[in-house]
Every structure is written in structure tokens, then in C-alpha cells.
N, C-alpha and C positions, 0 to 999 in steps of 0.2 A: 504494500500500500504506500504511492507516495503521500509524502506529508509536506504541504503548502506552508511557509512561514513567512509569514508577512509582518513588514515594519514599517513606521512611518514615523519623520521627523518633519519640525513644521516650517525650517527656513535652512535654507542649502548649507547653512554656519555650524546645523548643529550636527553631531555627530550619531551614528547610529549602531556604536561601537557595546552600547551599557544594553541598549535591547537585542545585541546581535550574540552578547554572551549569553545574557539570564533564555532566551531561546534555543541557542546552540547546544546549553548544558542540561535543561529540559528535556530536548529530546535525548539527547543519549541517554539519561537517564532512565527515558521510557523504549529504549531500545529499537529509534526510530532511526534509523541510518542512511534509506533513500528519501533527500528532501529537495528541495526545488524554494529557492528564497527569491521572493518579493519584497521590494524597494522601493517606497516614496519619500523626495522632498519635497513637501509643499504642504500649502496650510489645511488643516483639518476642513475649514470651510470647502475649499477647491473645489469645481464643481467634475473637474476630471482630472483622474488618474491614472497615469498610464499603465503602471506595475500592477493597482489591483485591477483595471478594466482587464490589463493581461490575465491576470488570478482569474477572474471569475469566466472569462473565456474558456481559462483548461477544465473550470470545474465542470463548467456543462458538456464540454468535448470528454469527460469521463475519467479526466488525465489527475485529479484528485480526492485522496481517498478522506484527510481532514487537513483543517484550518487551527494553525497555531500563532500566535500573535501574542502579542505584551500584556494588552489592554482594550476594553471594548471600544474606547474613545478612538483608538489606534487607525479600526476599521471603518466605523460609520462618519460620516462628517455631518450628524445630524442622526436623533431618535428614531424618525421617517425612515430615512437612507440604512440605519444600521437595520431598520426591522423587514425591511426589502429584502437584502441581504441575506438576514436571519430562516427566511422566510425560506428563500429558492435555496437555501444551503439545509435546509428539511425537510423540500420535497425532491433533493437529489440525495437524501443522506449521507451527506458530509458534515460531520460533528465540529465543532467551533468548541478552539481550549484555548481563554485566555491564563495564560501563567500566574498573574501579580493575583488573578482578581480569585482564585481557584473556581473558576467555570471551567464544563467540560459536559459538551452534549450526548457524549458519547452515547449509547446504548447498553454498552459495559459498565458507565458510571451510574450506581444508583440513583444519585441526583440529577441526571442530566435529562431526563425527560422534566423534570420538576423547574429545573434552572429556562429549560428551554419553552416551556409553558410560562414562567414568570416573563421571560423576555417578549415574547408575543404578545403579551396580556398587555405589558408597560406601552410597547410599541403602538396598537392597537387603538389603547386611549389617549396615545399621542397627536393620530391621524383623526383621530374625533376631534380632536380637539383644531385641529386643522382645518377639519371640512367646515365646523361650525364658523370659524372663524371667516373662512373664504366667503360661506353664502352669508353672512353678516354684511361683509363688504361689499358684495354682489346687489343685494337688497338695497343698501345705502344709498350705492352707486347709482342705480334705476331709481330711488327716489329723486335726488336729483339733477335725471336726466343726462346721464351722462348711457352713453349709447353704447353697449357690449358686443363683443365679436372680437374677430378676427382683425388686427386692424389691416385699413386697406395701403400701408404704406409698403406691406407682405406683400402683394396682385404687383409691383413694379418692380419685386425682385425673381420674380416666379421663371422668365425666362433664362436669367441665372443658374436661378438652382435646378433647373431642367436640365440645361446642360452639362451640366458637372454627373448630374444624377447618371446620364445617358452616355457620360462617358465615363462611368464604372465607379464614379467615387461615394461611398457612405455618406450616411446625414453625418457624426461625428465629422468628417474628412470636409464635406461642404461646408459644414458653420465655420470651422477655423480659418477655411480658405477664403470667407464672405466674410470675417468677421459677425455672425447674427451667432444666437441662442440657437443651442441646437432644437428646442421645442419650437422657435419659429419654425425652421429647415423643414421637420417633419409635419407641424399646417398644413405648410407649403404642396407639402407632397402628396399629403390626403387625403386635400383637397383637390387636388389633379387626378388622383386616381378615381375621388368619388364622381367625379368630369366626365373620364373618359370613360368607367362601366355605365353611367347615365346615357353617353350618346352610344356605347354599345348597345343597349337595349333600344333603343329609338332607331336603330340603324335594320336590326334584327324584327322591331315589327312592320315597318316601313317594307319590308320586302316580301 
């Protein structure tokens, strides 16, 4: 089974030398010897990272069997974000051991179904507490009068992001190259798709 160890520091200054021991000496200890180490500097806010986007690419391609890390702060950059995370890392069963904090989802660990139920639970009332807030604002917003959608300054980048789409590049790969939000990018795009299966079906009854 390999074992994924991920670490993160939050300015390229600081060193990753104190999480690289107390993890390195962890696993030997639990007799894990094929591992595969994951590397960020940048700040827990960040909204991408390349080391863990990498992580959780192997985990779904099969290529990891758990996740060890420092600390829970390490991996989520946000309650939301870590319980996303949490989430797809239990329904591909791959157990999550932070060291410092003794969590361990394992299936082996008698607490880690309990650990792992608390973590969803906390996660869960987080994103309540998100939505309420959003539609709070939403509501606000329409009282008054402020007009919700998509905005239309999206419709004069759209031949843009068509083209990059068309010539092979990801919505991640688009927003960096366009400077925009990758949740613009992806609008963008699904709204063009909702487009063209519309005029597919009007084409299909027309004949």
C-alpha cells in the first residue's frame, strides 16, 4: 500500500524540514516504507495547489492507499474545503492520519470511524452555515434590486475561453492563462454546452 505524505508551509521562507521529520519517523515507525511525498509553499488560504491537486489526482487514479500529514489545518484551507476532501477520501477508502493531532480513519483504528463521523458532522454544519448565509445575501441583494446571474461581462470572454477549450487546455489551465476565477471559466463552459445540446434538439426535431 503506498502511503501519500503531505506537507505544507505557508511562505516559500519557511522551512518544511520539522514536518518532514515528525512524518518521516511516523511512518517507519508504523512500518510504512513505500511512500510518495507531497509539497506545498503557499498560504493555507491559496485557492490552488499544485502538490495536493497532484495528491488527490493519484488518489482517485487508485495510486493511494492513505493520507498522512502533520495536521488537519495542513490539508484543508478552509472547514468547507477540508470536509470535500474528507469526504471523497471515504468514499474511495483512503484513511486520513494526522500525527500531532492523533486522528487516524483507518478501519483498523477503533476510533476512526468515530473520528471520521465527528469530522463530517463538524464539516456539514459548516456548509449550513454557508448556505444560510449565501441565501441571506441573495435575498438582501433582490430586495434591493440588484439583478442576479451570471454577469454579462462573462458573454465577451466566451470566444476566449472557446478557444483554448478547443485547443485541448483544462478550465484550471484556461483561468491562469485568462487571468479569471476558474468558477467563471467553467459558467462559461456550461453554458455553451447547455447552447449547443439546446440547438441539438431543435436541429433533431426540425428534420
Amino acid at each position: 500500500m503506498n502511503t501519500a505524505v503531505y506537507m505544507r508551509v505557508s511562505t516559500a521562507d519557511q522551512k518544511l524540514d520539522s514536518q518532514d521529520k515528525e512524518l518521516r519517523r511516523y511512518c517507519q515507525m508504523r512500518g510504512w516504507k513505500k511512500r510518495t511525498v507531497y509539497a506545498d509553499k503557499m498560504s493555507g488560504a491559496a485557492t490552488t495547489r499544485p502538490a495536493l491537486e497532484r495528491l488527490l489526482q493519484d488518489m482517485r487514479a487508485g495510486k493511494i492507499g492513505r493520507l498522512v500529514c502533520y495536521k488537519l489545518d495542513r490539508v484543508g484551507r478552509s472547514l468547507t474545503h477540508l470536509a470535500l476532501i474528507v469526504d471523497e477520501m471515504a468514499r474511495l477508502k483512503v484513511p486520513l492520519i494526522c500525527t500531532s493531532q492523533g486522528i487516524d480513519t483507518s478501519e483498523s483504528n477503533p476510533c476512526g470511524k468515530f473520528q471520521l463521523a465527528v469530522l463530517m458532522a463538524v464539516a456539514e454544519f459548516e456548509r449550513g452555515i454557508i448556505r444560510e448565509r449565501v441565501n441571506a445575501g441573495l435575498a438582501a441583494a433582490k430586495e434591493r434590486g440588484v439583478q442576479l446571474g451570471r454577469p454579462k461581462t462573462l458573454d465577451g470572454r466566451a470566444p476566449e475561453i472557446m478557444r483554448l477549450k478547443k485547443d485541448g487546455h483544462g478550465v484550471r489551465a484556461i483561468a491562469r492563462q485568462l487571468s479569471m476565477p476558474v468558477s467563471s471559466v467553467f459558467s462559461v463552459l456550461q453554458a455553451s454546452n447547455k447552447t449547443n445540446a439546446r440547438r441539438s434538439r431543435l436541429q433533431k426535431v426540425s428534420r
